[in-house]
C-alpha positions, 0 to 999 in steps of 0.5 A, a space after each residue: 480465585 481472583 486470578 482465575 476471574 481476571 483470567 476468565 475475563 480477559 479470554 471472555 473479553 478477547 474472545 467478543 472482540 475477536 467476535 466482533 472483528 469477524 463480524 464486522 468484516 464479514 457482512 451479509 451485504 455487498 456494498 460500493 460506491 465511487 466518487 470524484 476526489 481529485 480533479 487533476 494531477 498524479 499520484 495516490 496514496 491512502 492511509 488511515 490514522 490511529 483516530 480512523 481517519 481517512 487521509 488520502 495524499 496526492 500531488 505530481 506539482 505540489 503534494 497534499 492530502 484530503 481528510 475523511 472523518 465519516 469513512 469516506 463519505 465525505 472530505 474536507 478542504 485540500 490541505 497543502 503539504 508541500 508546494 512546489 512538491 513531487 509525491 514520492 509515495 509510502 505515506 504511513 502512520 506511525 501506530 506507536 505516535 500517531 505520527 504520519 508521514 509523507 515523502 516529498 521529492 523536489 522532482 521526478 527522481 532522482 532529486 533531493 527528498 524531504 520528509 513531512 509529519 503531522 502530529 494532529 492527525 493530518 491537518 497541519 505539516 511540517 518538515 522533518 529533519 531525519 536522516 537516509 542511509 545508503 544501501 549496500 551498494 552505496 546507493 541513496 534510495 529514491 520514494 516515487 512511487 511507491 504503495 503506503 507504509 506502515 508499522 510492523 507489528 509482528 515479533 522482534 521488529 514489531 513497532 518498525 516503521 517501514 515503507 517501499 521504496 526503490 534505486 532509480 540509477 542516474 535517471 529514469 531512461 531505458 538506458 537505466 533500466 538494468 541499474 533500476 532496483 526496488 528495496 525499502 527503507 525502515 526506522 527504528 526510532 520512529 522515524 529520526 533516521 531511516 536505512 535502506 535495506 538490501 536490493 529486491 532480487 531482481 533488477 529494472 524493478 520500481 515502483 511496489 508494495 509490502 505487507 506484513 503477514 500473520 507470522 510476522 514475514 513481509 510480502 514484496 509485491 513490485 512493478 517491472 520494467 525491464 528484465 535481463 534475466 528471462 521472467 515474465 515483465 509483464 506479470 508482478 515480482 514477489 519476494 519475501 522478508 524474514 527479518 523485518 524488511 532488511 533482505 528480500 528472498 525467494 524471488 517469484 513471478 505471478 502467474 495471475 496478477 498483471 503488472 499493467 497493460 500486457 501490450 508493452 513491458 512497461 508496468 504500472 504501480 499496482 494497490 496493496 492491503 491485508 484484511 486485519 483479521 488476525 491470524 488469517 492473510 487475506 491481501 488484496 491487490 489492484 491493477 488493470 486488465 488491458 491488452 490492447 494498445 487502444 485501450 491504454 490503462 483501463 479496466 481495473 480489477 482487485 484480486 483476492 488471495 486467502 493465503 497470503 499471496 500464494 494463490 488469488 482465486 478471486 477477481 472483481 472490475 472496479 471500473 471499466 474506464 479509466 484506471 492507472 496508479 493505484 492504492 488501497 487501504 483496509 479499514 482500521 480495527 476499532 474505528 469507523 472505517 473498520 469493515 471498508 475498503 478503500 481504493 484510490 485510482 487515478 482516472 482521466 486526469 485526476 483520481 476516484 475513490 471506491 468503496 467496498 466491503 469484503 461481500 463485494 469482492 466475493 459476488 455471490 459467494 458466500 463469504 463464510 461458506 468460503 473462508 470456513 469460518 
């Protein structure tokens, strides 16, 4: 009898916060709002720690990270990670310490990389010895500039620290374009040392984004810059990981997501995340509609697809002005933030942050009536 209460119990208790997660995430008013975070410099990513703090990292001459304890609404002090200092991106948190981490270039790539940790949930830094492996080509993985991190959480691999990450070949001239690759790296011993997994299945490719999925495969969303195999450079590349990052499979062509201004070939670093509702793929991605060389990089958009990534039925401006690298990061289960959605972009000379909630991105479309919950 008493087995049965326990059993009882835990669905009871599995079934509220089931409850409660959907609840939270599919509110019945649309809510944004925008702010100025940085005044100057490149480069964003946003992560959120254990605790449902907000740690937005930035820097293209010294690298440092801002905290939000309230869920964006406000932030404190600029707290210094590495100066001088180059963002490689891939910022992640370690979901097994707590851990963070943030990957530092002495320069714009290729050039010397060091690892930074915080232990206290983002208020201090300190370099970490760690080691990078080749790939198979015998290839060292260069960071810049790449979406965020994260832990994997699905299966044989769940608990793999993982991150985006790219081969930049001698240089970033168009003469090495065709070198160029994406790939990851990924740690197994919460972050000591780091392998490289095999290339992205297409070349001239850098700059990108993953996300796990539902059943445990990782979805490959990359810039392209250059292309000597006939598909389209100016819409992202997708590819698909079945074992926890190591290989990338299954090389496709968006039809819907632009990789940057579609005046030129050029690309540029696009936002990625996974509503954390389990067993449904709801990813969301940021980039830019422009098309005029006047127009330069504005017009940003975030996309939603209901089926991890297959289709993007969805589309919402963020900002009509200025709008270039981006990163975007869902509110973590269980902390403040759960509900939120977070965009970091750069725009005109420094970086906004946008907040939002599901209801937003859906418009006047009834959340419930769409996903047939």
């Amino acid at each position: 009898m008493k087995k049965l209460l326990t059993l009882f119990l835990f669905v009871l208790f599995f079934s509220c916060e089931t409850k409660n997660n959907l609840t939270v995430w599919l509110s019945d008013e649309p809510f944004f709002d925008s702010q100025k975070l940085f005044s100057s410099e490149r480069f964003p990513n946003l992560v959120i720690t254990n605790n449902g703090t907000l740690i937005a990292t930035w820097g293209s001459s010294k690298v440092i990270a801002k905290r939000s304890i309230d869920g964006g609404k406000s932030w404190g002090n600029e707290i210094v990670i590495a100066d001088p200092g180059f963002h490689g991106g891939g910022t992640l948190v370690d979901d097994i310490t707590g851990n963070i981490f943030v990957f530092v270039e002495e320069g714009h790539p290729v050039s010397p990389i060091q690892i930074y940790v915080s232990e206290d949930d983002g208020r201090s830094w300190e370099k970490h010895q760690t080691i990078i492996d080749q790939d198979i080509n015998g290839n060292l993985a260069s960071m810049h500039m790449n979406e965020h991190g994260m832990t994997l959480k699905k299966g044989i691999y769940e608990g793999r620290l993982i991150r985006p990450a790219r081969y930049y070949g001698n240089n970033n001239s168009k003469e090495e374009y065709p070198n160029h690759y994406s790939n990851s790296i990924y740690s197994d011993d919460r972050g000591k040392s780091w392998k490289t997994s095999s290339p992205f299945p297409a070349f001239g490719t850098g700059e990108a984004a993953l996300e796990e999925l539902s059943n445990g495969i990782i979805y490959y969303n990359s810039r392209r810059h250059y292309s000597n195999d006939g598909l389209n450079p100016k819409m992202r590349h997708i590819a698909f990981s079945y074992d926890g990052g190591e290989t990338w499979e299954d090389l496709s062509v968006s039809n819907v997501l632009p990789d940057g201004a579609q005046f030129r070939d050029y690309g540029l670093m696009g936002g990625l995340t996974r509503i954390p509702l389990e067993n449904k793929d709801i990813l969301l991605f940021s980039n830019i509609i422009s098309s005029k060389k006047e127009d330069g990089r504005t017009n940003g958009y975030v996309w939603v697809s209901l089926d991890g990534g297959k289709s993007w039925p969805l589309k919402r401006s963020v900002d009509k002005g200025s709008f270039a690298y981006s990163s975007m990061i869902a509110g973590r289960t269980g902390t403040i933030n759960e509900g939120m959605i977070f965009l970091l972009y750069e725009s005109n000379g420094g970086a906004k942050l946008a907040r939002f909630n599901l209801q937003w991105l859906f418009n006047d479309i009834d959340i419930r009536d769409y996903l047939k919950f």
